[in-house]
N, C-alpha and C positions, 0 to 999 in steps of 0.2 A: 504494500500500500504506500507506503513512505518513497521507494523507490522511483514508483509512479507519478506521483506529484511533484517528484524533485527534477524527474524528466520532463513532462509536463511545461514544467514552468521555465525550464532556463532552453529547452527548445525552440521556441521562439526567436528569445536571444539571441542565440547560437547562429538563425537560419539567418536576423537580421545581422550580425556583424560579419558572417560569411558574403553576403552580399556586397559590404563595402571593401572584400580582400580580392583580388585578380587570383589566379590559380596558384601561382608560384606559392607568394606569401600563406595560402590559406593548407598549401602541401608543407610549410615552413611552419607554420600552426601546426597541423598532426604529427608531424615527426618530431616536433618538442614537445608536446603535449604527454606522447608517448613514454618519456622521460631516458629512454637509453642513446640520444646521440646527444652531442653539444651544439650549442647552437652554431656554431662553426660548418660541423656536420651537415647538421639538417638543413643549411643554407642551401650547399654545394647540391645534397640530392633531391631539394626542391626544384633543382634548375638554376642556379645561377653559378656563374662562372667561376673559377677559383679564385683568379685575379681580382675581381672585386667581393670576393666572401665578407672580408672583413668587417668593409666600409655598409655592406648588407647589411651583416649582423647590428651590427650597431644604428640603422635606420631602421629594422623590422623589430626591433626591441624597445623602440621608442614612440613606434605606432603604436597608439589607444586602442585600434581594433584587433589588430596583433596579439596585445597583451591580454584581453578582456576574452579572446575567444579562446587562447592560451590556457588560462583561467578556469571557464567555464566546461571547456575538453578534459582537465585534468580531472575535474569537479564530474565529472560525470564517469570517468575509467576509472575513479575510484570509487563509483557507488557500482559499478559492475564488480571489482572486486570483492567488496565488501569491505567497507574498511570500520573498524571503530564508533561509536555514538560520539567520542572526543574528536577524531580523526573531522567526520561531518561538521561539528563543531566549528573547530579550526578553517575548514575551508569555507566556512558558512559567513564565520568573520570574516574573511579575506574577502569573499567575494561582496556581503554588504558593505565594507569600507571604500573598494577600488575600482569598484563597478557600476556600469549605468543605470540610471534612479529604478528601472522596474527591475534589472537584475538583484539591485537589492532588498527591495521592496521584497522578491522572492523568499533572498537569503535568510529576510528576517519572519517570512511567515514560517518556513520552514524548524527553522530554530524551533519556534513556538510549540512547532508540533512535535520537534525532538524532544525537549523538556516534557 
């Protein structure tokens, strides 16, 4: 049930900040998301060149929708895991503090219903 609603709600989200990523960036979102390469990495086999990796990583870390869908991907393969009532917690803060007003808005009904 809980699972449901937390999908639910940040799908939305999800589908609106993917719309404001082109492919590359939004393949640079799951491959970090994922949490086993560095963003270095996940540059390169998103599609961009090696030559410019660097100066990438450092522009796709500093995009808002980058980071927020970043966020919300991680926030989600951890509730496929299973992780924790703290674990949700934790990322529930995160994402009410850093994320766009209805993402939070989510973060905090949810909470609610963790307690």
């Amino acid at each position: 049930e809980f699972m449901e609603l937390a999908e639910s709600m940040f799908t939305e989200e999800l589908d609106a900040l993917k719309n404001k990523l082109n492919s590359k960036q939004w393949q640079f979102v799951c491959l970090l998301a994922q949490g086993d390469k560095t963003p270095h990495a996940a540059c390169i086999e998103a599609g961009y060149s090696e030559k410019s990796a660097t100066e990438q990583v450092r522009k796709l870390l500093r995009n808002k929708y980058v980071v927020n869908a970043r966020r919300l991907l991680e926030y989600q393969l951890a509730l496929h895991i299973g992780v924790s009532k703290k674990m949700h917690v934790e990322y529930l803060l995160e994402l009410r503090q850093n994320s766009p007003e209805r993402c939070g808005v989510a973060a905090t009904r949810l909470m609610c219903w963790i307690r």
